[in-house]
PDB file of N, CA, C and O in Angstrom:
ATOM      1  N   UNK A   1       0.840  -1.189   0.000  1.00  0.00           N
ATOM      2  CA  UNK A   1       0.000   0.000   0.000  1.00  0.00           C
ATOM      3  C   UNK A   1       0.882   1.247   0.000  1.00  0.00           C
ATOM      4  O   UNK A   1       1.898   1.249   0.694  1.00  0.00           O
ATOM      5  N   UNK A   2       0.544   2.330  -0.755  1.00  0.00           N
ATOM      6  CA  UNK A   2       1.363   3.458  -1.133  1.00  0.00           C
ATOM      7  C   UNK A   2       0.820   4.100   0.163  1.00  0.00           C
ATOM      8  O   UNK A   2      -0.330   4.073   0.600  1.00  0.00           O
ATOM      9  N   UNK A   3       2.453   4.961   0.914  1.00  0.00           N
ATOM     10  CA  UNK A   3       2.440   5.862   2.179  1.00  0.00           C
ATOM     11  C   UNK A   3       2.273   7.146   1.393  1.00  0.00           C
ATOM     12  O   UNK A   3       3.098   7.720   0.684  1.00  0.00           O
ATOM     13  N   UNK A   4       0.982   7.478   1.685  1.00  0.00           N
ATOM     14  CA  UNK A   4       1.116   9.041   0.742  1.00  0.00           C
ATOM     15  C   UNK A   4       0.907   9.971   1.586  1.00  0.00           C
ATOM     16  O   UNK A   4       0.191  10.932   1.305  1.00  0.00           O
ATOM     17  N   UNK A   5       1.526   9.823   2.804  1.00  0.00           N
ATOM     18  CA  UNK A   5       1.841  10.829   3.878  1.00  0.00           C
ATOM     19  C   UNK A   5       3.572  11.127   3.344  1.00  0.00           C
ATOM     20  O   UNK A   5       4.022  12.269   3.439  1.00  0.00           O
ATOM     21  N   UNK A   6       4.405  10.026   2.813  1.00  0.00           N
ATOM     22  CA  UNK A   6       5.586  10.045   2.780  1.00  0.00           C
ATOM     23  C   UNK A   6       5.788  10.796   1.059  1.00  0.00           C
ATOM     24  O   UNK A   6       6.348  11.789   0.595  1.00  0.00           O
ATOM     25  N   UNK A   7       5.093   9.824   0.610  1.00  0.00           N
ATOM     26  CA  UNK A   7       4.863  10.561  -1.023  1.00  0.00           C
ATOM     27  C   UNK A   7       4.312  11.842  -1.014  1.00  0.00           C
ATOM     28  O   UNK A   7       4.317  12.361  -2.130  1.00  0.00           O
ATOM     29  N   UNK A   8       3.801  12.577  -0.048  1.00  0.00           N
ATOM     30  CA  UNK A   8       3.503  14.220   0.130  1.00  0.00           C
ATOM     31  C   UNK A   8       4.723  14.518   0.834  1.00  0.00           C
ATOM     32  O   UNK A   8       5.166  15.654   0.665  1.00  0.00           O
ATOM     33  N   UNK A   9       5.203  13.928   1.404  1.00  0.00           N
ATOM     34  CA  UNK A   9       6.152  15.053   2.127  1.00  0.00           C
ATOM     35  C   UNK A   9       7.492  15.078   1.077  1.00  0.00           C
ATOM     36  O   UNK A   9       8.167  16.106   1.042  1.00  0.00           O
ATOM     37  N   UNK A  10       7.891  13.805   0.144  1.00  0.00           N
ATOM     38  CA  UNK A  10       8.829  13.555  -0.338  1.00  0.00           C
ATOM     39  C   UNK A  10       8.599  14.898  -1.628  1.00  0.00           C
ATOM     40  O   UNK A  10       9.420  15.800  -1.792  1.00  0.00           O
ATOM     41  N   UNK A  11       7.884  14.814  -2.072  1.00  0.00           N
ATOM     42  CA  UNK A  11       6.609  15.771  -3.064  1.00  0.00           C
ATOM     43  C   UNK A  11       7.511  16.910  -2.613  1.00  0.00           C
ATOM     44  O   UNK A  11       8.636  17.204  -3.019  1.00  0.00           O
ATOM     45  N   UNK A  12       6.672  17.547  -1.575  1.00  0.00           N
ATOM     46  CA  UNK A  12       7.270  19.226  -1.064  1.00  0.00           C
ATOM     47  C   UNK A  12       8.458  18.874  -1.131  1.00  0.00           C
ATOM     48  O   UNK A  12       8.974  19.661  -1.924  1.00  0.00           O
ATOM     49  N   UNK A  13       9.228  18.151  -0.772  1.00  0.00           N
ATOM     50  CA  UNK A  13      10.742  18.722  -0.268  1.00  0.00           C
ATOM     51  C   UNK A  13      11.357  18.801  -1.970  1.00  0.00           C
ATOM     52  O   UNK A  13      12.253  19.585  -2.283  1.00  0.00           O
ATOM     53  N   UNK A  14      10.813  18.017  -2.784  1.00  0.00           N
ATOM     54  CA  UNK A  14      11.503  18.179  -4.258  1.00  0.00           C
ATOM     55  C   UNK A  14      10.863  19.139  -4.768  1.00  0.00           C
ATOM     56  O   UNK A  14      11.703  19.794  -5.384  1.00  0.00           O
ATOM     57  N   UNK A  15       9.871  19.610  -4.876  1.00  0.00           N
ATOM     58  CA  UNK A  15       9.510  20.983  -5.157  1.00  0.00           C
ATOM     59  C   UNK A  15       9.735  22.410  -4.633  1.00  0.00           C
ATOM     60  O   UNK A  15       9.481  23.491  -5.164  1.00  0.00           O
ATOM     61  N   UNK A  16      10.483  22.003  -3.006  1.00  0.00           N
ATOM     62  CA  UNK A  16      11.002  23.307  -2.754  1.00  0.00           C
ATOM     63  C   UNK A  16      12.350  23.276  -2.732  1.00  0.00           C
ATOM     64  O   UNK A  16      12.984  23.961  -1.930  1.00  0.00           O
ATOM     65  N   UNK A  17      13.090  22.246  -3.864  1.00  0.00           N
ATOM     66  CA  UNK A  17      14.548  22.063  -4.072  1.00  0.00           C
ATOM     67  C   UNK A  17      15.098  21.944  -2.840  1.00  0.00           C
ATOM     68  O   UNK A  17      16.119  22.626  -2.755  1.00  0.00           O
ATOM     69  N   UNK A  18      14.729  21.125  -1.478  1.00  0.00           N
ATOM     70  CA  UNK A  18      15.311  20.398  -0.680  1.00  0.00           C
ATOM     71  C   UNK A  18      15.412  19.275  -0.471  1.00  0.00           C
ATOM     72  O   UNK A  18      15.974  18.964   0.578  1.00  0.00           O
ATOM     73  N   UNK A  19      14.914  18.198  -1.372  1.00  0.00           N
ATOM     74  CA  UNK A  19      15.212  16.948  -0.982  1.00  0.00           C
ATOM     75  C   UNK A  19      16.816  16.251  -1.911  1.00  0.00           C
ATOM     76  O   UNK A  19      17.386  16.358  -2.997  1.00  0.00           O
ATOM     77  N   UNK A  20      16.935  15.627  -0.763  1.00  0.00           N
ATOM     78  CA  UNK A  20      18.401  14.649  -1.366  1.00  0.00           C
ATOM     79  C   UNK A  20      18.207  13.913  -2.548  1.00  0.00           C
ATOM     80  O   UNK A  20      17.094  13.742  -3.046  1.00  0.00           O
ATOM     81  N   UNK A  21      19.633  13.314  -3.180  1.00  0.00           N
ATOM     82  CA  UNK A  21      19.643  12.988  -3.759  1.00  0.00           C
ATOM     83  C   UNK A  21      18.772  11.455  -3.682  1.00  0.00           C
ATOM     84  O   UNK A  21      17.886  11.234  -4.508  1.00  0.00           O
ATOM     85  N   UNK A  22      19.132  10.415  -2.583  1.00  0.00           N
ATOM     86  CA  UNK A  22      18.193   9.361  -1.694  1.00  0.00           C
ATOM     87  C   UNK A  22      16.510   9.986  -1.483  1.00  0.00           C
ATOM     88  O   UNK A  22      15.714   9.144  -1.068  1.00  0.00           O
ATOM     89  N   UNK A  23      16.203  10.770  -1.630  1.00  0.00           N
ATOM     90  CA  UNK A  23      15.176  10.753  -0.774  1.00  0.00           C
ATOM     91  C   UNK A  23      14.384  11.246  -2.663  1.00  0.00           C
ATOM     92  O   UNK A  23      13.362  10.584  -2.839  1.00  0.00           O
ATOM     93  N   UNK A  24      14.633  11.975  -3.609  1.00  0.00           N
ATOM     94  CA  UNK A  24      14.168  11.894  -4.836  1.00  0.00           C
ATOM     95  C   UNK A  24      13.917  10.583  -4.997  1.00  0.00           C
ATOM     96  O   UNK A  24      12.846  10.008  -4.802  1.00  0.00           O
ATOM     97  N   UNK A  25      15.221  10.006  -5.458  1.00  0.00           N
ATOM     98  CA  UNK A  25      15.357   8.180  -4.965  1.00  0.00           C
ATOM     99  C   UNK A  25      13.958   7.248  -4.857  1.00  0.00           C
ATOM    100  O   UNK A  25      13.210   6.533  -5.524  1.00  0.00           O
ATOM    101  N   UNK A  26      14.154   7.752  -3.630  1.00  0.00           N
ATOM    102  CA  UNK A  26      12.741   7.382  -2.593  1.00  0.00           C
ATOM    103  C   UNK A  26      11.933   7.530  -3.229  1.00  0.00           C
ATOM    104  O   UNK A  26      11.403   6.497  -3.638  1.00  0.00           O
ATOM    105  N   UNK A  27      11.282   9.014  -3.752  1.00  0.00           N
ATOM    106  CA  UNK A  27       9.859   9.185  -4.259  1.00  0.00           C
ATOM    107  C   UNK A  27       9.881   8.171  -5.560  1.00  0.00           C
ATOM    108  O   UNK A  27       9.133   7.194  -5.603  1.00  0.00           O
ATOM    109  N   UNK A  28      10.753   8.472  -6.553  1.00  0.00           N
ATOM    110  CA  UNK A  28      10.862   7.964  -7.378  1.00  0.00           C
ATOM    111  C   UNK A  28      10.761   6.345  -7.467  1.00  0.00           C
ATOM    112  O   UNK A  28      10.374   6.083  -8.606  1.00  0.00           O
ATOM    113  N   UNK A  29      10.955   5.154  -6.716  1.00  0.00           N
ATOM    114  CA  UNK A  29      10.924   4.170  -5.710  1.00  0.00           C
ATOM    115  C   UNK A  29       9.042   4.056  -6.321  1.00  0.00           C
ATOM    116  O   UNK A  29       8.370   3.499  -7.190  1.00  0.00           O
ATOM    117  N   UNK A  30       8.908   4.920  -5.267  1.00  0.00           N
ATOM    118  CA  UNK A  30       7.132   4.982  -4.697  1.00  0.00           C
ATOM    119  C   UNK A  30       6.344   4.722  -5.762  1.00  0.00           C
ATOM    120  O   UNK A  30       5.329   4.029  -5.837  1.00  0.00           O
ATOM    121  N   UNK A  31       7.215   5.677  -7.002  1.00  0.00           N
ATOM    122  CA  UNK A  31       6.212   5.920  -8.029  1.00  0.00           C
ATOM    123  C   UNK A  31       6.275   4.340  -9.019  1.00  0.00           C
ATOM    124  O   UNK A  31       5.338   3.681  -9.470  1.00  0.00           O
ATOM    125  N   UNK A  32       7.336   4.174  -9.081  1.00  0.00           N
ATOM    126  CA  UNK A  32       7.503   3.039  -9.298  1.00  0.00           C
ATOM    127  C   UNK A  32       6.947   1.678  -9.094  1.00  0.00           C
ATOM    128  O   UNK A  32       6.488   0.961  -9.984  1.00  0.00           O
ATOM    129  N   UNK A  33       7.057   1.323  -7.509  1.00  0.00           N
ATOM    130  CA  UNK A  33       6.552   0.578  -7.191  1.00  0.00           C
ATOM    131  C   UNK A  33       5.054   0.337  -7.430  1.00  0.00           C
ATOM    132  O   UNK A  33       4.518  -0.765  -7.554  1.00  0.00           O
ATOM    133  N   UNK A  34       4.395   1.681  -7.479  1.00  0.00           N
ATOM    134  CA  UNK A  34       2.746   1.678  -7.601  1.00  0.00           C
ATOM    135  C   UNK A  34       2.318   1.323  -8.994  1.00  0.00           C
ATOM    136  O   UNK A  34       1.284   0.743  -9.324  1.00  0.00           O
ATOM    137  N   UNK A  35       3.189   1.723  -9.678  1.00  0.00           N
ATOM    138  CA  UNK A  35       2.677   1.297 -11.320  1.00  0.00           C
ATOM    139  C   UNK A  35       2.725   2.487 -11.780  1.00  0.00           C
ATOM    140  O   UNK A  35       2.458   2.673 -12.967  1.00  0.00           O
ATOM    141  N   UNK A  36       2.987   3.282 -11.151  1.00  0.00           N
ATOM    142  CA  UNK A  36       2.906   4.704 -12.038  1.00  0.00           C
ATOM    143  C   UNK A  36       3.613   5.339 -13.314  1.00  0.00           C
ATOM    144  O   UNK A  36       3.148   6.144 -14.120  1.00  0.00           O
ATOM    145  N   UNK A  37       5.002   4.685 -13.262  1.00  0.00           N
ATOM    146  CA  UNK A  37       5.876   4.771 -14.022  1.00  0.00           C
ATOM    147  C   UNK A  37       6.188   3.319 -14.477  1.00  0.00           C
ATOM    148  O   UNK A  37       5.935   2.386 -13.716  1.00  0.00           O
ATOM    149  N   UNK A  38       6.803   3.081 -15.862  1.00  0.00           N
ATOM    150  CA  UNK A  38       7.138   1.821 -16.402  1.00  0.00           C
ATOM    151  C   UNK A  38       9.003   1.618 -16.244  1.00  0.00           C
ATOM    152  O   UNK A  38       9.894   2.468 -16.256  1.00  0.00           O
ATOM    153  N   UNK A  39       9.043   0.380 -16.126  1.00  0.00           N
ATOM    154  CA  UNK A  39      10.618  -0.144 -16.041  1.00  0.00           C
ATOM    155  C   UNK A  39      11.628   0.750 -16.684  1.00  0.00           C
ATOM    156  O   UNK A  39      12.701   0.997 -16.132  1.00  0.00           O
ATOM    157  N   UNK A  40      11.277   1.253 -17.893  1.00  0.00           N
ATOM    158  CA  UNK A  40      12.116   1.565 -19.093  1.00  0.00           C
ATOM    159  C   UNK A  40      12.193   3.102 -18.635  1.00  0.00           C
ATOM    160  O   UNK A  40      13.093   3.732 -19.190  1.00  0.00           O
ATOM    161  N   UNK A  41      11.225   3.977 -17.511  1.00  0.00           N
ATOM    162  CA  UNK A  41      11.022   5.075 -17.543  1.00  0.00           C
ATOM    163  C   UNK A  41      12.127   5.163 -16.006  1.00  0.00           C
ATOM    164  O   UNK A  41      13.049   5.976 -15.934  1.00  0.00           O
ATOM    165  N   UNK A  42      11.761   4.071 -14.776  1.00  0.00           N
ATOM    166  CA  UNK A  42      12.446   4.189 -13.850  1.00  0.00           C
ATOM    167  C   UNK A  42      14.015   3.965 -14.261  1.00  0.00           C
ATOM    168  O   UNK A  42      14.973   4.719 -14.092  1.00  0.00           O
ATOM    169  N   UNK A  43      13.961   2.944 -14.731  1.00  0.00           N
ATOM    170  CA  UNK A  43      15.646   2.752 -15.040  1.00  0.00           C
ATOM    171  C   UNK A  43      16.460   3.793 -15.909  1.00  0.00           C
ATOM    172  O   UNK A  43      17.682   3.841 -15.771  1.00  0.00           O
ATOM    173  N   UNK A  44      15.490   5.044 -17.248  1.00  0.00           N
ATOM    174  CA  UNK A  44      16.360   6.067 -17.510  1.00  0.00           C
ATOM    175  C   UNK A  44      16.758   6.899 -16.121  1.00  0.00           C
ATOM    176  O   UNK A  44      17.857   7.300 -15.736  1.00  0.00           O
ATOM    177  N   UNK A  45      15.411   7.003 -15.508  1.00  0.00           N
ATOM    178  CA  UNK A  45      15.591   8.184 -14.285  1.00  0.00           C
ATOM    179  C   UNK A  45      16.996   7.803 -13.526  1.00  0.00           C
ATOM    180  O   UNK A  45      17.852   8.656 -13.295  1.00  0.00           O
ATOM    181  N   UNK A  46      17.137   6.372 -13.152  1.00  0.00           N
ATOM    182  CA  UNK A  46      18.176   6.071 -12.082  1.00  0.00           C
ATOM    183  C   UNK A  46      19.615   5.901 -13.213  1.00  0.00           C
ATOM    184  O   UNK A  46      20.671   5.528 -12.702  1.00  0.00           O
ATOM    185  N   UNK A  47      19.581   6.160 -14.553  1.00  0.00           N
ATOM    186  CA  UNK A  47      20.438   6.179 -15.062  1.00  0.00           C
ATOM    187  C   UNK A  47      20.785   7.498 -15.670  1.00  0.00           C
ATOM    188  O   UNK A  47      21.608   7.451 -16.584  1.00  0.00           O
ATOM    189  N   UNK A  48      20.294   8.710 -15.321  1.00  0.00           N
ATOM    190  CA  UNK A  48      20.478  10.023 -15.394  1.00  0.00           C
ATOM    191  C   UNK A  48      20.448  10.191 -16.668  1.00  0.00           C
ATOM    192  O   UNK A  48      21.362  10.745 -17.278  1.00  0.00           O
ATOM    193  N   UNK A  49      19.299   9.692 -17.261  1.00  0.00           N
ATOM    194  CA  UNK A  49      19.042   9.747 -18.991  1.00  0.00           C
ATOM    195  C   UNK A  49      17.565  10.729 -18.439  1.00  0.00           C
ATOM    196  O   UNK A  49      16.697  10.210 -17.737  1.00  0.00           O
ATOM    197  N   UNK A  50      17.522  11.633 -18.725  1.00  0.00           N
ATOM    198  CA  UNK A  50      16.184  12.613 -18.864  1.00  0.00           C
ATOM    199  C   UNK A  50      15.767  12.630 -17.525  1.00  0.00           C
ATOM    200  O   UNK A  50      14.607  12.388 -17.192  1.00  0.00           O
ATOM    201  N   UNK A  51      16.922  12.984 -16.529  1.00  0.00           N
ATOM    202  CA  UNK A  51      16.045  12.764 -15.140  1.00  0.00           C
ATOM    203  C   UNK A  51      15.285  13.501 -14.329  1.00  0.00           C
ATOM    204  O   UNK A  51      14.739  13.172 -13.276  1.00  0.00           O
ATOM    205  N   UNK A  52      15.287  14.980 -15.146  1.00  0.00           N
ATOM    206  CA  UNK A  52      14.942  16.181 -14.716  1.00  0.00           C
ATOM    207  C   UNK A  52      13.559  15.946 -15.166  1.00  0.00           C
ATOM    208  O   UNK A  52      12.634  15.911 -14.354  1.00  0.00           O
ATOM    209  N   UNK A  53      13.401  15.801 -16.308  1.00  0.00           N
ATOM    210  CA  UNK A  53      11.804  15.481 -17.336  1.00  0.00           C
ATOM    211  C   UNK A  53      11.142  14.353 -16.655  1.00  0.00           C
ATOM    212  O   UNK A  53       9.943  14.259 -16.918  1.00  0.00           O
ATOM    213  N   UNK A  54      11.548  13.615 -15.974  1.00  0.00           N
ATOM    214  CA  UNK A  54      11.290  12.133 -15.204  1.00  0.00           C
ATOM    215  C   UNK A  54      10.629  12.415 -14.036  1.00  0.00           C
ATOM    216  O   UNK A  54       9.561  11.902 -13.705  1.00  0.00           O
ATOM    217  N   UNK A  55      11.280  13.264 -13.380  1.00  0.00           N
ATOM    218  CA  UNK A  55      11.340  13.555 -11.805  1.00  0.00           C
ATOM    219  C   UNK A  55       9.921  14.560 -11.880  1.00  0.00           C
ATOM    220  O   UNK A  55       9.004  14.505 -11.060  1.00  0.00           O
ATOM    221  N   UNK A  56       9.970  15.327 -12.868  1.00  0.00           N
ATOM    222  CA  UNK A  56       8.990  16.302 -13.316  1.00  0.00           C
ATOM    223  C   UNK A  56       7.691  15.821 -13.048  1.00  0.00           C
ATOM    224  O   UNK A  56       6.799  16.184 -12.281  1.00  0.00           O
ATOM    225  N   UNK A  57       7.871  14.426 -14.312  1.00  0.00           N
ATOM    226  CA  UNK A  57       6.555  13.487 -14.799  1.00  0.00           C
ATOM    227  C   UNK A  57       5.741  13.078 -13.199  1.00  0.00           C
ATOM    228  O   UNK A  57       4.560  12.999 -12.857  1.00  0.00           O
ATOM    229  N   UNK A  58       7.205  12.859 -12.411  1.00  0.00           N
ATOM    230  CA  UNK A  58       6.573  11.774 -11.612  1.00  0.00           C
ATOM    231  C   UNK A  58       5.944  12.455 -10.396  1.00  0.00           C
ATOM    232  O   UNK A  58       5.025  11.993  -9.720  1.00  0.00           O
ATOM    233  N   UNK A  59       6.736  13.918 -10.170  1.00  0.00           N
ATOM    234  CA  UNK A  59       5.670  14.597  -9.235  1.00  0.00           C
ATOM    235  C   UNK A  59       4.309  15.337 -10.066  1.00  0.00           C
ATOM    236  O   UNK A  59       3.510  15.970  -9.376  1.00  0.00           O
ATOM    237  N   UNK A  60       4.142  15.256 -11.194  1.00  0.00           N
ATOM    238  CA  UNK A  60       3.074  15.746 -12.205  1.00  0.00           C
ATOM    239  C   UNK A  60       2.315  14.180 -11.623  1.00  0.00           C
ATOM    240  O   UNK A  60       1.111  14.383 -11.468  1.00  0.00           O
ATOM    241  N   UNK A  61       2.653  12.899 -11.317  1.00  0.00           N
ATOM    242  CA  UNK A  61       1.931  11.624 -11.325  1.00  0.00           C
ATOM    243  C   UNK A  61       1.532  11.578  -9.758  1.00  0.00           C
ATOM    244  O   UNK A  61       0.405  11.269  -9.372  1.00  0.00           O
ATOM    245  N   UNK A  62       2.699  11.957  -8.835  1.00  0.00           N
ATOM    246  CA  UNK A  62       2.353  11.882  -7.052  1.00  0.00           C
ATOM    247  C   UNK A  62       1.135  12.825  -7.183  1.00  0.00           C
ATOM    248  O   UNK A  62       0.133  12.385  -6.619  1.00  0.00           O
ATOM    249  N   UNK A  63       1.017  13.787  -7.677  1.00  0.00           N
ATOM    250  CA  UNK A  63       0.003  15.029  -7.225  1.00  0.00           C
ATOM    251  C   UNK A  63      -1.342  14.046  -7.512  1.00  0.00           C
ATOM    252  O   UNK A  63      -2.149  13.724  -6.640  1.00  0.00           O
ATOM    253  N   UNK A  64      -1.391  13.695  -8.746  1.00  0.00           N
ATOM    254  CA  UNK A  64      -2.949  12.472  -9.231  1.00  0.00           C
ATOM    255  C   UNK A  64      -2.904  11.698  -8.363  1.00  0.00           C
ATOM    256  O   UNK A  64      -3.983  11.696  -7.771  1.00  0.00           O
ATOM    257  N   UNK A  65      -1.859  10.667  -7.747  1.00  0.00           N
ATOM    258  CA  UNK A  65      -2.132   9.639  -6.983  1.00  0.00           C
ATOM    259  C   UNK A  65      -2.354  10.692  -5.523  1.00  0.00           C
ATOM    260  O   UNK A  65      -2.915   9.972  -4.697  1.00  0.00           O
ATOM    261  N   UNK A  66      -2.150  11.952  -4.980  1.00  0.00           N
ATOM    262  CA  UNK A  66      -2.324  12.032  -3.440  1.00  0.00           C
ATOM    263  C   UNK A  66      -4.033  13.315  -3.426  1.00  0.00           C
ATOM    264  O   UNK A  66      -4.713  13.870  -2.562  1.00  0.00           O
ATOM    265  N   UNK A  67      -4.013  13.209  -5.215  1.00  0.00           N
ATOM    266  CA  UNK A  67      -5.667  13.814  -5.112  1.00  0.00           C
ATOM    267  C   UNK A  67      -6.795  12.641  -5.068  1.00  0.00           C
ATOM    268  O   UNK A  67      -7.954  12.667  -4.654  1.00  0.00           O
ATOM    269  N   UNK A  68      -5.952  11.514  -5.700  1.00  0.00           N
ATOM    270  CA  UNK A  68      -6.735  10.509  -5.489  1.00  0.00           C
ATOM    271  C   UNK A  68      -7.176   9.582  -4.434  1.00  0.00           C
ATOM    272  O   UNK A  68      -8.200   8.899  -4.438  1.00  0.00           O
ATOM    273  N   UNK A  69      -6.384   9.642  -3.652  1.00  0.00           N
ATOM    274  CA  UNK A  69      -6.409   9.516  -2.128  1.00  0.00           C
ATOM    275  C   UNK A  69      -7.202  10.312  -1.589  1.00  0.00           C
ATOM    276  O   UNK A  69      -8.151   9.696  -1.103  1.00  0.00           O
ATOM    277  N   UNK A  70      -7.273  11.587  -1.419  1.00  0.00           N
ATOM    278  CA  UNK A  70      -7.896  12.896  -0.711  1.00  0.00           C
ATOM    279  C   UNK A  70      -9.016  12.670  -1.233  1.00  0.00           C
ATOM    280  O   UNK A  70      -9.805  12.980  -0.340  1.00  0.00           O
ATOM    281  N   UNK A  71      -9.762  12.233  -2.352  1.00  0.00           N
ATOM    282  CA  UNK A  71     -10.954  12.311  -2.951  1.00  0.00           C
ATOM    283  C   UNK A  71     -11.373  10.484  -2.057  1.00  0.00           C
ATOM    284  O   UNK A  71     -12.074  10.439  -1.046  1.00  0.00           O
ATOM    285  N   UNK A  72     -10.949   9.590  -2.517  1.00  0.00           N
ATOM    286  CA  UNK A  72     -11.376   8.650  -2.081  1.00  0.00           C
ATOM    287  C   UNK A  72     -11.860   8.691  -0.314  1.00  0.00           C
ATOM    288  O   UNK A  72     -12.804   8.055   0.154  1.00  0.00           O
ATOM    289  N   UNK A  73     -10.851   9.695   0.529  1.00  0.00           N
ATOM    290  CA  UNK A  73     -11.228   9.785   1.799  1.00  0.00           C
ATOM    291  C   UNK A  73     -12.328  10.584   1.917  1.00  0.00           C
ATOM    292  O   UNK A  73     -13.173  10.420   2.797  1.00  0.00           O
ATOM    293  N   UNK A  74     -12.372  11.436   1.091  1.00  0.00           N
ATOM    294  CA  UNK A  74     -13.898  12.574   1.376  1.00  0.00           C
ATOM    295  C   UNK A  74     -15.234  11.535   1.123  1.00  0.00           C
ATOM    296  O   UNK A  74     -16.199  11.336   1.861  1.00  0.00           O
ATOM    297  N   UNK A  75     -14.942  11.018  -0.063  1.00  0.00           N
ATOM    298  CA  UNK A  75     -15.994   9.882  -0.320  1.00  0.00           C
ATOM    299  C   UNK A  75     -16.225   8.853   0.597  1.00  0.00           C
ATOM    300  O   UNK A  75     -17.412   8.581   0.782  1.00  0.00           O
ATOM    301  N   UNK A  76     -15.632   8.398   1.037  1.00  0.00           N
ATOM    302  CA  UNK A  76     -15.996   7.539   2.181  1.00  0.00           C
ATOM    303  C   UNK A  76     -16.077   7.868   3.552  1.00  0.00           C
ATOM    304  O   UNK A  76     -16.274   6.935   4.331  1.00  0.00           O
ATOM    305  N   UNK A  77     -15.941   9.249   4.091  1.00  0.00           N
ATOM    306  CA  UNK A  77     -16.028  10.205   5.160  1.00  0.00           C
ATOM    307  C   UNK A  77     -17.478  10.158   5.185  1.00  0.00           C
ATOM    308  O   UNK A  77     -18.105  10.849   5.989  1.00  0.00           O
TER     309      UNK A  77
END
């Protein structure tokens, strides 16, 4: 099950250009693991082939997966 308390916080800290190099990593990991991104897309990112455009995609993808969360909790609230 995706921690999207961790995938929000990992979120802010790469959008306010403080997270580490590990902890991008991390999100990137998350996005991965969930299906969000495909093999061929994680392995350019961790191979510094388009990783800026990657990293981009994938907090453009955390924001859908942690509205989708927030919506699913209102709905069942």
């Amino acid at each position: 099950m995706m921690d999207y308390q961790r995938l929000s916080t990992l979120s802010q800290k790469i959008q306010n250009g403080a997270a580490s190099k590990p902890e991008k990593d991390d999100y990137m990991w998350m996005i991965y693991q969930n299906g969000s991104i495909n093999k061929y897309q994680y392995d350019n990112y961790r191979n510094d082939q388009n990783k800026t455009d990657i990293l981009n995609a994938g907090l453009t993808i955390g924001a859908i997966l942690l509205l989708g969360a927030l919506l699913k909790k209102v709905v069942n609230a």
